[in-house]
py3Dmol code that shows the C-alpha trace and the ligand (Angstrom):
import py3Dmol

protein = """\
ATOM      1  CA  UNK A   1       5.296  17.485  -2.249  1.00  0.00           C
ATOM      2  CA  UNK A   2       1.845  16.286  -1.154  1.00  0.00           C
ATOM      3  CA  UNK A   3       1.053  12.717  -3.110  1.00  0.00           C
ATOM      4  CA  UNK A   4      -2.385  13.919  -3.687  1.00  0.00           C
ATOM      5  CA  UNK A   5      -0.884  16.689  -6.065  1.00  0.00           C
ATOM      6  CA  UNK A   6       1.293  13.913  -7.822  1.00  0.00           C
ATOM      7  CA  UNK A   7      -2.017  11.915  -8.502  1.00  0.00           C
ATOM      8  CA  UNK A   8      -3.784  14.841  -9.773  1.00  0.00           C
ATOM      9  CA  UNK A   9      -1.295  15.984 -12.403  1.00  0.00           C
ATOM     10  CA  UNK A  10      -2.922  14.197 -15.809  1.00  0.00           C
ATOM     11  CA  UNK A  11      -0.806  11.040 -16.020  1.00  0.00           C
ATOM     12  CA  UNK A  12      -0.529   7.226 -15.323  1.00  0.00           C
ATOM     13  CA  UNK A  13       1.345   6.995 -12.163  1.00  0.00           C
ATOM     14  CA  UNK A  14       3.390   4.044 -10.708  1.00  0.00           C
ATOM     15  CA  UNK A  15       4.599   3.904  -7.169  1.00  0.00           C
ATOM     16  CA  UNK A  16       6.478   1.009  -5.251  1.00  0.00           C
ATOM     17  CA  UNK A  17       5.666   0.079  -1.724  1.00  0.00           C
ATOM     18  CA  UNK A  18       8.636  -1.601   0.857  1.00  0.00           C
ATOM     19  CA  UNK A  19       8.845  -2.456   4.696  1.00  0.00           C
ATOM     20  CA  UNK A  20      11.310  -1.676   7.321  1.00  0.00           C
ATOM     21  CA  UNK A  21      12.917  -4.139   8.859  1.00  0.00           C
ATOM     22  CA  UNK A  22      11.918  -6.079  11.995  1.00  0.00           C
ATOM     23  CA  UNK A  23      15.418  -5.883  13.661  1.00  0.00           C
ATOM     24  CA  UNK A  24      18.557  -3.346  13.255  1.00  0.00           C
ATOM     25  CA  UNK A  25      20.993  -6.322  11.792  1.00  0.00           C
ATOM     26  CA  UNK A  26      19.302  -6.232   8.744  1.00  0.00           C
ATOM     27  CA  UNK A  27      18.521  -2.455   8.157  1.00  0.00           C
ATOM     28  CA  UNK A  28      21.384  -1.596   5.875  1.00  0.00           C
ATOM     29  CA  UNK A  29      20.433  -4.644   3.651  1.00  0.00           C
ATOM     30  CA  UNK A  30      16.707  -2.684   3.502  1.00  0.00           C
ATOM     31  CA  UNK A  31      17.816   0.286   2.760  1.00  0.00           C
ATOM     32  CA  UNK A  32      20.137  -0.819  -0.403  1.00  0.00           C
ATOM     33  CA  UNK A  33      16.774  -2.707  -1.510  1.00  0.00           C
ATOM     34  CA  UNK A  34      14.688   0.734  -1.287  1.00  0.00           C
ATOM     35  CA  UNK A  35      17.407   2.853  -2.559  1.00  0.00           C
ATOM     36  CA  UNK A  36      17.486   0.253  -5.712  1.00  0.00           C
ATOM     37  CA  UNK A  37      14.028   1.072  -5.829  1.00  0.00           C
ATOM     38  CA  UNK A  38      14.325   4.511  -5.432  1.00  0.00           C
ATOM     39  CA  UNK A  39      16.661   4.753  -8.585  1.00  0.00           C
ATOM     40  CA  UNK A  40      13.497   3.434 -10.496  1.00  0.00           C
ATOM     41  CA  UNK A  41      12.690   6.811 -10.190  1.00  0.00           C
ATOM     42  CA  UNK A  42       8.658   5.780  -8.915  1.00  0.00           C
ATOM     43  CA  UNK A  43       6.712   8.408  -8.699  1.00  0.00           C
ATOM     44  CA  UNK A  44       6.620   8.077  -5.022  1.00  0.00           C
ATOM     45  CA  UNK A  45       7.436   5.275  -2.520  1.00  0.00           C
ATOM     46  CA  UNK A  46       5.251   3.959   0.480  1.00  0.00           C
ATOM     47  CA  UNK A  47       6.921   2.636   3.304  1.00  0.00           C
ATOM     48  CA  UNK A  48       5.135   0.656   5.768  1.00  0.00           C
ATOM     49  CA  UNK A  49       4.713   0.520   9.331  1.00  0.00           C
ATOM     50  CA  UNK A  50       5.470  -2.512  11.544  1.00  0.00           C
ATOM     51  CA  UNK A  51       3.188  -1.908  14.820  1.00  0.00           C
ATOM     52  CA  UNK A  52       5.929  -3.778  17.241  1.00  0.00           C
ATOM     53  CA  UNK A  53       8.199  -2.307  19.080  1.00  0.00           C
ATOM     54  CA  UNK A  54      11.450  -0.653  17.639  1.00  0.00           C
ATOM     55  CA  UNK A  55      10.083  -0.889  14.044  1.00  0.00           C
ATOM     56  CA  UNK A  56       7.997   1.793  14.069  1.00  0.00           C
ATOM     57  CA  UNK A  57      11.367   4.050  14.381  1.00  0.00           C
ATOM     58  CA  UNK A  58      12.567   2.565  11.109  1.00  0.00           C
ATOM     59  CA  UNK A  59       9.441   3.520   9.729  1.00  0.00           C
ATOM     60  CA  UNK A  60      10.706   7.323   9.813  1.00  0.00           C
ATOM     61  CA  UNK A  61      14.502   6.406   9.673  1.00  0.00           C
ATOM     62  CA  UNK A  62      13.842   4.826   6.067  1.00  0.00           C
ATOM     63  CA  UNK A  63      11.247   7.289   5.022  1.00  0.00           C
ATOM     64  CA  UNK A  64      13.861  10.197   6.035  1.00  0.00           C
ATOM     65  CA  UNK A  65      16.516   8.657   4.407  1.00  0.00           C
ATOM     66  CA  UNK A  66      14.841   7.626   0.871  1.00  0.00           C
ATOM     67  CA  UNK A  67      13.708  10.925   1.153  1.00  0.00           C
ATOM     68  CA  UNK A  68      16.172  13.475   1.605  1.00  0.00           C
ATOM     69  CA  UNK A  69      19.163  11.631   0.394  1.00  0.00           C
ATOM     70  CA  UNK A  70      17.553   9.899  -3.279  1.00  0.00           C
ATOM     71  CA  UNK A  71      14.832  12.963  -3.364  1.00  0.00           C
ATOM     72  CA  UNK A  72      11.912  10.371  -3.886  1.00  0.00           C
ATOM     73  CA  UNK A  73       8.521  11.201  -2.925  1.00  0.00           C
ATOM     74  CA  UNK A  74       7.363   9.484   0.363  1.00  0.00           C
ATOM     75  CA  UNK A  75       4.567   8.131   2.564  1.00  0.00           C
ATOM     76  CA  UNK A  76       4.746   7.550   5.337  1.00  0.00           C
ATOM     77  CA  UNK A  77       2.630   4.656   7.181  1.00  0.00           C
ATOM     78  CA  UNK A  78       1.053   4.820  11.136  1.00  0.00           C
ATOM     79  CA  UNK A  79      -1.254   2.709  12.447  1.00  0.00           C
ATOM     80  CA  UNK A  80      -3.125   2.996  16.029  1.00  0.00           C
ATOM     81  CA  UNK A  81      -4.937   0.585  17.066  1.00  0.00           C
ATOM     82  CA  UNK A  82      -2.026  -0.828  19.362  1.00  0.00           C
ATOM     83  CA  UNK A  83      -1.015   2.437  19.560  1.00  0.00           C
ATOM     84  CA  UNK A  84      -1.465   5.038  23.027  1.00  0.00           C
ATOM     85  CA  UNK A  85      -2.369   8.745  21.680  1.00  0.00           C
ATOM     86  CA  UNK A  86       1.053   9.762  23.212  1.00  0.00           C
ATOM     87  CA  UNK A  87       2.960   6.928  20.487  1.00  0.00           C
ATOM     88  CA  UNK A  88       1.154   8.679  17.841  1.00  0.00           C
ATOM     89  CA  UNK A  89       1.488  12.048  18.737  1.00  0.00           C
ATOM     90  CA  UNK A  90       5.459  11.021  18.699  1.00  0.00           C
ATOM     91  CA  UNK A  91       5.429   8.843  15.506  1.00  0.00           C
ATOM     92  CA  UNK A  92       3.556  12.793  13.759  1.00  0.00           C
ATOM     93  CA  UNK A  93       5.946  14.725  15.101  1.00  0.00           C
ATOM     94  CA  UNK A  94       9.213  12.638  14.074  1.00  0.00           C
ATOM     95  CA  UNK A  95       7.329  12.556  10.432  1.00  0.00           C
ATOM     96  CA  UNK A  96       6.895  16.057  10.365  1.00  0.00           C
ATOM     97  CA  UNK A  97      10.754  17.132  11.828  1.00  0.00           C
ATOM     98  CA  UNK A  98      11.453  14.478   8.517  1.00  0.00           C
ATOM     99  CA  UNK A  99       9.697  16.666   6.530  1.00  0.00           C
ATOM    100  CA  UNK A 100       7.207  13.864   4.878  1.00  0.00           C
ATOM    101  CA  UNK A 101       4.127  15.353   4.516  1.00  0.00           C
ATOM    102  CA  UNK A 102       1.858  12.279   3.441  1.00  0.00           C
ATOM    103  CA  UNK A 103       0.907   9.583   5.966  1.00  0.00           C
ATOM    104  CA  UNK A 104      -1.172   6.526   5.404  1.00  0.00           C
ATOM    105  CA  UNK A 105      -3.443   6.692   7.911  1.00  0.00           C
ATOM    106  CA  UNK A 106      -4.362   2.916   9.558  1.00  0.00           C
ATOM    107  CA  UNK A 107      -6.153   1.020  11.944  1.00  0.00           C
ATOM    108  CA  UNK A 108      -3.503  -1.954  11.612  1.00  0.00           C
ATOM    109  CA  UNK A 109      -4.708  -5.837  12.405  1.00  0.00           C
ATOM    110  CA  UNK A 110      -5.770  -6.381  15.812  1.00  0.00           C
ATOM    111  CA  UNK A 111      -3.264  -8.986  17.506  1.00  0.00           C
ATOM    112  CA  UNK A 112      -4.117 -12.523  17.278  1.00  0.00           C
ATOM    113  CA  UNK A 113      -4.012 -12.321  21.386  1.00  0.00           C
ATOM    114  CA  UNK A 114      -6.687  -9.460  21.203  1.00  0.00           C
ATOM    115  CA  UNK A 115      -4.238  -6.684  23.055  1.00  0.00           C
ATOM    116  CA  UNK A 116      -5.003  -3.216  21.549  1.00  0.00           C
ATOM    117  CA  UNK A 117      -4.196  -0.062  23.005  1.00  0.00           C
ATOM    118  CA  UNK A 118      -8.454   1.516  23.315  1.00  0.00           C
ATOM    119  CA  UNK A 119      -7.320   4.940  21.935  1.00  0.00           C
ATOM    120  CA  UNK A 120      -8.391   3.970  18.499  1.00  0.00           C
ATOM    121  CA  UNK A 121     -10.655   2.179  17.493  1.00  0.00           C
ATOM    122  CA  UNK A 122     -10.915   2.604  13.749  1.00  0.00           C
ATOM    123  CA  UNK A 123      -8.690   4.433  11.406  1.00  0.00           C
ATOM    124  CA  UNK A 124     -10.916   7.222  10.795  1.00  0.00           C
ATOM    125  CA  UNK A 125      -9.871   8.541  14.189  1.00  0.00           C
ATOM    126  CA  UNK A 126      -6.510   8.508  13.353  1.00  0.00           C
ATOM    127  CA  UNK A 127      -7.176  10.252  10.625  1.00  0.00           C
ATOM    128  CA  UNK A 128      -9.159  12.895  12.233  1.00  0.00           C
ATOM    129  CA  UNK A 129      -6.222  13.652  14.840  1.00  0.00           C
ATOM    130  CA  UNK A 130      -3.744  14.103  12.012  1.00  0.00           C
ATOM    131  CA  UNK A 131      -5.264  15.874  10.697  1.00  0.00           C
ATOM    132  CA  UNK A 132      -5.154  18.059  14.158  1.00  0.00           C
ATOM    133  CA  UNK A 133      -1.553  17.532  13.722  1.00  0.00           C
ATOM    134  CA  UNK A 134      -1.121  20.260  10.993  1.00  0.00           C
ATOM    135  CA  UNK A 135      -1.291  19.963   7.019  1.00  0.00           C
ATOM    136  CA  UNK A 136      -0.793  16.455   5.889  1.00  0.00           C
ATOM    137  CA  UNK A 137      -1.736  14.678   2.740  1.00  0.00           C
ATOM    138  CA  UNK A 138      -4.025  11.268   4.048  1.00  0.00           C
ATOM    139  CA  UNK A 139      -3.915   8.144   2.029  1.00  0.00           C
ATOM    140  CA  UNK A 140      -6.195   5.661   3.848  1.00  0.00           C
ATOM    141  CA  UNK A 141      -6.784   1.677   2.823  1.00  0.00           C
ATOM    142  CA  UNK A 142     -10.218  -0.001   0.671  1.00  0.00           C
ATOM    143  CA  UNK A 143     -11.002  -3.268   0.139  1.00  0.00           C
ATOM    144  CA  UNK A 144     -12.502  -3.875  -3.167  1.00  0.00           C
ATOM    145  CA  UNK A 145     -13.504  -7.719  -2.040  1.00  0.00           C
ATOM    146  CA  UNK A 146     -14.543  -6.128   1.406  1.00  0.00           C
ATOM    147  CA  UNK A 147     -12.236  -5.937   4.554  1.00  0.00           C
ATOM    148  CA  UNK A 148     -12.037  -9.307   5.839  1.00  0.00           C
ATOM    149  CA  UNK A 149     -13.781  -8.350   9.126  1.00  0.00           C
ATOM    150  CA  UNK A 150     -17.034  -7.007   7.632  1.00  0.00           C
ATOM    151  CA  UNK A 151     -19.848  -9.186   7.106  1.00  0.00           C
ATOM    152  CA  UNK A 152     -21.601  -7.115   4.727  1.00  0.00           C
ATOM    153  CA  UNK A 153     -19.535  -4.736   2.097  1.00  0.00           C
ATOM    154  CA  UNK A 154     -22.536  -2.379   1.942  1.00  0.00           C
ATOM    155  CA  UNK A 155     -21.613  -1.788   5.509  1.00  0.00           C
ATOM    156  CA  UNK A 156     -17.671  -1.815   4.356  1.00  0.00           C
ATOM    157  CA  UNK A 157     -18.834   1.033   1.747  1.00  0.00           C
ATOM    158  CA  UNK A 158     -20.431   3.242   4.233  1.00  0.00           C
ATOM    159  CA  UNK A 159     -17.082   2.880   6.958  1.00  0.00           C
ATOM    160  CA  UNK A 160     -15.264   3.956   3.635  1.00  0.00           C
ATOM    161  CA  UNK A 161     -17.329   6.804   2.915  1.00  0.00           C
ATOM    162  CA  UNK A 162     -16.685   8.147   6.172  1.00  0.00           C
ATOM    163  CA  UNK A 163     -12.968   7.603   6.102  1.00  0.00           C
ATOM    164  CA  UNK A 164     -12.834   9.667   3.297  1.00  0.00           C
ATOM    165  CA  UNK A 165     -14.919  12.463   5.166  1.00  0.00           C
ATOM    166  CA  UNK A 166     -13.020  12.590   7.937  1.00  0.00           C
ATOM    167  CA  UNK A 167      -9.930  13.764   5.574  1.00  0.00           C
ATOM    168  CA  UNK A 168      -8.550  11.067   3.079  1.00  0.00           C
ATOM    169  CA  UNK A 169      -7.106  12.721   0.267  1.00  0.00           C
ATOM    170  CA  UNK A 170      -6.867   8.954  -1.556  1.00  0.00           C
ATOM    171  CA  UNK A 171      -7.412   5.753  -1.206  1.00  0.00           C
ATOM    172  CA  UNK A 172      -5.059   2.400  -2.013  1.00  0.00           C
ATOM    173  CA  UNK A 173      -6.677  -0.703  -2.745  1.00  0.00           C
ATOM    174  CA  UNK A 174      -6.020  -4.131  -1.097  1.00  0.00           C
ATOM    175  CA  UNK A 175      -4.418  -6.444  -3.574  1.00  0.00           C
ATOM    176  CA  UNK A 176      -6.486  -8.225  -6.033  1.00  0.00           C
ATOM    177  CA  UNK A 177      -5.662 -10.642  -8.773  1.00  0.00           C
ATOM    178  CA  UNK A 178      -8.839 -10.697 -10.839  1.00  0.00           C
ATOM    179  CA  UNK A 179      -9.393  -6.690 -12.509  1.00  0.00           C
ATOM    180  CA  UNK A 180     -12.953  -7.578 -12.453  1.00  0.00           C
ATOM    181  CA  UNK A 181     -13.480  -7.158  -8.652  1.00  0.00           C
ATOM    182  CA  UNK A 182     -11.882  -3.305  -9.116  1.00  0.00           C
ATOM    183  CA  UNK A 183     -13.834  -2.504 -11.880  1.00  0.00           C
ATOM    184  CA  UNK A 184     -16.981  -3.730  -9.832  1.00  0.00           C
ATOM    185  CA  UNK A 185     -15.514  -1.978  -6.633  1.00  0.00           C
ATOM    186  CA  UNK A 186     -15.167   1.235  -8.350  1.00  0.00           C
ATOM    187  CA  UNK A 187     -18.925   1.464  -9.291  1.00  0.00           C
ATOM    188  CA  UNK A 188     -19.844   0.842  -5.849  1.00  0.00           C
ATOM    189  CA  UNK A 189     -17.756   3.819  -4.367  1.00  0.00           C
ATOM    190  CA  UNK A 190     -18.453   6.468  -6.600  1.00  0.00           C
ATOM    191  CA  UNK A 191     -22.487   5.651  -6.741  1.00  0.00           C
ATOM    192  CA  UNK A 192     -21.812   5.847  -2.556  1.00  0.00           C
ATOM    193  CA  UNK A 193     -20.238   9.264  -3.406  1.00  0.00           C
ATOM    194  CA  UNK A 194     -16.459   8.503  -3.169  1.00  0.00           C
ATOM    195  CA  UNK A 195     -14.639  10.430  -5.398  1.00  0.00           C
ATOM    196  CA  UNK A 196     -11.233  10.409  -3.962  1.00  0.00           C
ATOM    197  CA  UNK A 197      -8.775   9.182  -6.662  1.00  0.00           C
ATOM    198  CA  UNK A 198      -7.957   5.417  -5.939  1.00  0.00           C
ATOM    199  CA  UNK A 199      -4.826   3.544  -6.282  1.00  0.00           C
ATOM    200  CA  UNK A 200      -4.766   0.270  -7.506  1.00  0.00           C
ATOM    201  CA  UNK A 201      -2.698  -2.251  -5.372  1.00  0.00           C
ATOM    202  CA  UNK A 202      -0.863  -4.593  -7.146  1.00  0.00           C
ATOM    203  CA  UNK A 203       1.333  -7.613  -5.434  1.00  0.00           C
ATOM    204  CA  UNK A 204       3.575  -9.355  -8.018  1.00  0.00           C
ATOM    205  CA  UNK A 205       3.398 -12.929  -6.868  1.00  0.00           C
ATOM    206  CA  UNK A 206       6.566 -14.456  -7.344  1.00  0.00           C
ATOM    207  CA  UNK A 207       6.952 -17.859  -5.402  1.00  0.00           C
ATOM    208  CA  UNK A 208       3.967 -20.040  -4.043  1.00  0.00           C
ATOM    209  CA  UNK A 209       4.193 -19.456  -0.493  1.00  0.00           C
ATOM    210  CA  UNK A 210       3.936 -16.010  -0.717  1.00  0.00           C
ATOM    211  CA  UNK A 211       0.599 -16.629  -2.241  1.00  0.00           C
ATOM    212  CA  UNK A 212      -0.290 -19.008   0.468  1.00  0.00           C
ATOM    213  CA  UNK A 213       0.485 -16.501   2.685  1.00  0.00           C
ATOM    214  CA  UNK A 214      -0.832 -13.105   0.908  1.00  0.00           C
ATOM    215  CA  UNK A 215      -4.207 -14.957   0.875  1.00  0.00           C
ATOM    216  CA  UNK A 216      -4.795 -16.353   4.099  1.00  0.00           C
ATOM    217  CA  UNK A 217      -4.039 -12.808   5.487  1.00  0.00           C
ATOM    218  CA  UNK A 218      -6.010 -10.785   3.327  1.00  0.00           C
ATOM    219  CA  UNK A 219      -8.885 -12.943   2.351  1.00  0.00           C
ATOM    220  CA  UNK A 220      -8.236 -11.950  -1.585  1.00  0.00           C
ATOM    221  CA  UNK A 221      -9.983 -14.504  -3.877  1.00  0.00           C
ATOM    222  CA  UNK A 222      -7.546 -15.980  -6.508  1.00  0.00           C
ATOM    223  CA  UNK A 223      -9.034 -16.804 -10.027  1.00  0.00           C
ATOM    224  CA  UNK A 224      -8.676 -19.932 -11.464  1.00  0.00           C
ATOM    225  CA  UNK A 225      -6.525 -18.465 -14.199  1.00  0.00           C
ATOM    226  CA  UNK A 226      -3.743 -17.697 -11.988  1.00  0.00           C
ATOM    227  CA  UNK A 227      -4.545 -20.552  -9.781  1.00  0.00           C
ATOM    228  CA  UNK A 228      -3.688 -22.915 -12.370  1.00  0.00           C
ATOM    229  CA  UNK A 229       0.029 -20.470 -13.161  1.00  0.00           C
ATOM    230  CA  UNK A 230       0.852 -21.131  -9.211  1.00  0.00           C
ATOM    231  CA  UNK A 231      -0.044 -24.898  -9.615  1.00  0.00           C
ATOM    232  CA  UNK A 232       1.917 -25.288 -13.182  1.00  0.00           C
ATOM    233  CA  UNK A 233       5.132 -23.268 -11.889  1.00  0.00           C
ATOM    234  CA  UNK A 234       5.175 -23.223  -8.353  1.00  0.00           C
ATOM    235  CA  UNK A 235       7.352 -25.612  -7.675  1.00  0.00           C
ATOM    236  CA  UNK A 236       9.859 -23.991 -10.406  1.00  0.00           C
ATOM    237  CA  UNK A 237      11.131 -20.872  -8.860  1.00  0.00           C
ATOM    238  CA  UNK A 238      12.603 -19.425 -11.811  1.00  0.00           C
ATOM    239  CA  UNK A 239       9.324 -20.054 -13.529  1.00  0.00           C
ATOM    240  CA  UNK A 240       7.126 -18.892 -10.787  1.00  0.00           C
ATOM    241  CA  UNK A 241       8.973 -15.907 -10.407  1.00  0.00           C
ATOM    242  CA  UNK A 242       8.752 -14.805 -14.697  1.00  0.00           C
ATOM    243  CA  UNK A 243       5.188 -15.761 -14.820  1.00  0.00           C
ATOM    244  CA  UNK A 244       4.156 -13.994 -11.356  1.00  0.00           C
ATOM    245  CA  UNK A 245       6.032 -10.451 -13.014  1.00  0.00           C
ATOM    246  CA  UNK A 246       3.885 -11.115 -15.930  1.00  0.00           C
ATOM    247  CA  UNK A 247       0.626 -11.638 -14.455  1.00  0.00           C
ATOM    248  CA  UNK A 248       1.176  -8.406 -12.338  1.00  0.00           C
ATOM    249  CA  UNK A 249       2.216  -6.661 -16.093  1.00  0.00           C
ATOM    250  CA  UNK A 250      -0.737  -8.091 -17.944  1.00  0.00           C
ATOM    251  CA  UNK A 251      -3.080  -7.468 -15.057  1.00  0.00           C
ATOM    252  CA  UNK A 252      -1.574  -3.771 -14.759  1.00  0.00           C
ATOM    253  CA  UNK A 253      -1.478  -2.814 -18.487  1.00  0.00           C
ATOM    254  CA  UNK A 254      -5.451  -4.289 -18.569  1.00  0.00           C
ATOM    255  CA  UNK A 255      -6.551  -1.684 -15.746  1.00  0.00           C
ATOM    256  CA  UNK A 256      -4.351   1.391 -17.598  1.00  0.00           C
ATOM    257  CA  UNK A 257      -5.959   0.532 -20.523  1.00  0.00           C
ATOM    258  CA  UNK A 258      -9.663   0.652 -18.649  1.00  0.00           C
ATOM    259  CA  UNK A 259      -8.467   3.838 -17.131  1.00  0.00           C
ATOM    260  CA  UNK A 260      -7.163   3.535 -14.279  1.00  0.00           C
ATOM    261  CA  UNK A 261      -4.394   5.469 -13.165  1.00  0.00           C
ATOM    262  CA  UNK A 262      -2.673   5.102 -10.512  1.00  0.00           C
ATOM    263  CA  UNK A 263      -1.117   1.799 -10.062  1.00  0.00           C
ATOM    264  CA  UNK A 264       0.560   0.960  -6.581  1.00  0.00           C
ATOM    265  CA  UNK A 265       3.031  -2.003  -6.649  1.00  0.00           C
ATOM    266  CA  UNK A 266       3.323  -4.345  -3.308  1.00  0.00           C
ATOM    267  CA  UNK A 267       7.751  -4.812  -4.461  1.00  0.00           C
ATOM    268  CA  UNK A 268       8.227  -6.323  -1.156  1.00  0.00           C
ATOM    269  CA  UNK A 269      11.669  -4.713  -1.052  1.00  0.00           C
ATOM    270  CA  UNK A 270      12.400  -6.443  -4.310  1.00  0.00           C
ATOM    271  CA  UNK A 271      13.876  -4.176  -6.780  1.00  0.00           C
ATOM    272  CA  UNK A 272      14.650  -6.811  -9.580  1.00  0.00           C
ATOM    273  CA  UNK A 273      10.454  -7.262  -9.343  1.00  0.00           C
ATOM    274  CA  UNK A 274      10.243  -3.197  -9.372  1.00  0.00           C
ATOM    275  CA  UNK A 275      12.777  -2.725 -12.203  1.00  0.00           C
ATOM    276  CA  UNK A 276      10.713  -6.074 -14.310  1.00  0.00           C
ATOM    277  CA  UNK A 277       7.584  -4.576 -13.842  1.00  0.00           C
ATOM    278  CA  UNK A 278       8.728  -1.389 -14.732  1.00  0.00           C
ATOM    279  CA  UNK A 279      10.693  -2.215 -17.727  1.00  0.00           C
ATOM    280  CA  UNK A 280       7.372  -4.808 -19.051  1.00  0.00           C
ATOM    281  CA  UNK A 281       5.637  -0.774 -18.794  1.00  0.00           C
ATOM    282  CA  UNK A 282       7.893   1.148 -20.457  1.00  0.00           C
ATOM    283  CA  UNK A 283       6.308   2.035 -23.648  1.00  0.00           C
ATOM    284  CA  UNK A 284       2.830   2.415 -21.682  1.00  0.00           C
ATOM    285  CA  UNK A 285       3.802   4.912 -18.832  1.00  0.00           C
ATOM    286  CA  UNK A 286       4.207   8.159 -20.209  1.00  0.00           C
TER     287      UNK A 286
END
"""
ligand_1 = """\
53
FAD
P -10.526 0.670 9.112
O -10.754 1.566 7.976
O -10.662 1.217 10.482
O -11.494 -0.596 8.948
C -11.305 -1.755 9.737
C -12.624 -2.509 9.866
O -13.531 -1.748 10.699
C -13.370 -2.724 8.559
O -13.990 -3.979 8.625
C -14.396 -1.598 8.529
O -15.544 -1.920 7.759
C -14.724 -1.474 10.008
N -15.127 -0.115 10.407
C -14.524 1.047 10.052
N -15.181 2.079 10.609
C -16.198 1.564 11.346
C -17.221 2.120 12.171
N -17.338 3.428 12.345
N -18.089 1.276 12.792
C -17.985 -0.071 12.631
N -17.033 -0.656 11.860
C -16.155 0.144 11.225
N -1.035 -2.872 8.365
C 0.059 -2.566 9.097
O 0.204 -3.040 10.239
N 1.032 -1.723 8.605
C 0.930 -1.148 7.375
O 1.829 -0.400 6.965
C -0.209 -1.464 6.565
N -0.376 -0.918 5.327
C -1.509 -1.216 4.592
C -1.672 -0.614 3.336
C -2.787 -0.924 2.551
C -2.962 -0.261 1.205
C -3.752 -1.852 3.030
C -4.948 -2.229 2.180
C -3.597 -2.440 4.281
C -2.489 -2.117 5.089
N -2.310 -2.675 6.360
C -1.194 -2.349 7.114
C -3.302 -3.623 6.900
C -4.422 -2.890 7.694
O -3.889 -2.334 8.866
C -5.493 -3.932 8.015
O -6.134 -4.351 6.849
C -6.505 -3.547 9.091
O -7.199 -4.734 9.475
C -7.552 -2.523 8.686
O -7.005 -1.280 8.583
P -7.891 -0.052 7.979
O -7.064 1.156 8.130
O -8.410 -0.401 6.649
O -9.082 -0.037 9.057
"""
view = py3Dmol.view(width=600, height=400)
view.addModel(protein, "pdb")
view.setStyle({"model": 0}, {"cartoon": {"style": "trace"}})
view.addModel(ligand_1, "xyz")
view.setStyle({"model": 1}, {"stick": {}})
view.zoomTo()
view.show()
């Protein structure tokens, strides 16, 4: 089933996102997580795409797998900007012999040594050639705080905009820890004309470093409200871990509740985090 008809049926959705692994040792130990997952029963899953090497294989092995042997819904991820035309022409064709039918269509980071492959050089022309590739649903990436390489987010807006003509069917937000900058996000897209149904990206935070970490790779501004949860528990990882579940749940039921409704969950192949979340939803998702 294409995701874009899941998001248009007239209900909150909730999906969970995991990675493949970077090395074959540790597959099994992924899969189990994203089969835990899986028996959440989301209403899809996103697996991601690793651009190096081997990884991009697990990409489809794990997307196959939580596909035809739980049933879930997947997408797929692909990125190109390291990428030759022939390595995505492959990576379509395994997805489609899989029978997944929605990719996430990205550019992916450019390497910190500057290396890229100068087939692509944005994701809207790896959108385009899926599109080539036969009848796919599209998801493609937004940035409500603007992509950390673009110096103006006027000029982020308009890049979006023509994302979305070249053939996204959605769009998943960046993470974002204060609802505020979504709300404000939103009114800038669809003034611009971008009407796409969005999904709201939500990373449960659940120790410090991963905060550290989330931050200083995506540029996301952290209120001082939460600031001051990492600084009181962070060093408690019991703690840390209950109050980062809650913030994701409180920030969660605030943007169902100012209707929004598709919420995307970063579970980093955590399914206690999924199955929390889920359960602190229960009453709301119906
Ligand atoms: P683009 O949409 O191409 O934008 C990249 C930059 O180029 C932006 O600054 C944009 O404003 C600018 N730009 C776009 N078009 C033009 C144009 N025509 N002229 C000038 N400038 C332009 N990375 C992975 O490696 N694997 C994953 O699985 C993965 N999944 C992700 C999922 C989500 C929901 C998100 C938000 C990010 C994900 N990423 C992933 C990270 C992503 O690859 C990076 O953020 C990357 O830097 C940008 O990718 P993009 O597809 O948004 O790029």
């Amino acid at each position: 089933m294409k995701i874009v008809e899941v998001l248009n049926q007239d209900k909150v959705t909730l999906s969970f996102e995991v990675f493949p692994p970077k090395k074959m040792d540790d597959y099994t130990k992924v899969e189990e997580a994203a089969h835990q997952i899986a028996s959440l029963h989301p209403d899809f899953m996103s697996i991601t795409y690793g651009a190096g090497g081997g990884t991009s294989q697990y990409t489809v092995d794990l997307a196959r797998d939580l596909y035809q042997r739980t049933g879930t819904e997947v997408i797929a991820h692909l990125t190109c900007v390291t990428s030759t035309r022939e390595h995505v022409s492959h990576m379509i064709q395994s997805f489609k012999q899989a029978g997944i039918e929605n990719i996430m269509a990205l550019r992916g980071d450019i390497p910190k040594d500057g290396k890229v492959a100068h087939d692509y050089s944005y994701a809207y022309q790896l959108i385009r050639e899926i599109k080539e590739h036969g009848d796919f649903c599209i998801g493609g990436a937004c940035y409500p705080e603007g992509h950390v390489e673009c110096e103006h987010k006027k000029d982020d807006i308009l890049h979006l905009k023509q994302k979305v003509e070249a053939g996204c069917d959605f769009l998943t937000t960046q993470m974002f820890f204060d609802n505020n900058v979504l709300y404000n996000f939103l009114y800038r897209i669809r003034e611009a004309g971008i009407q796409v149904p969005i999904l709201a990206g939500i990373m449960p935070i659940t120790n410090k470093k991963q905060l550290s970490r989330s931050v200083q790779m995506s540029g996301t501004q952290v209120p001082e409200r939460f600031k001051a949860i990492v600084d009181h528990f962070g060093d408690d990882p019991q703690a840390m871990k209950q109050a980062g579940i809650i913030y994701a749940s409180e920030q969660i039921i605030d943007l169902i509740a100012n209707g929004i409704k598709h919420i995307h969950v970063y579970s980093m192949n955590k399914p206690d985090v999924a199955a929390a979340i889920q359960n602190n939803l229960s009453g709301i998702l119906k």
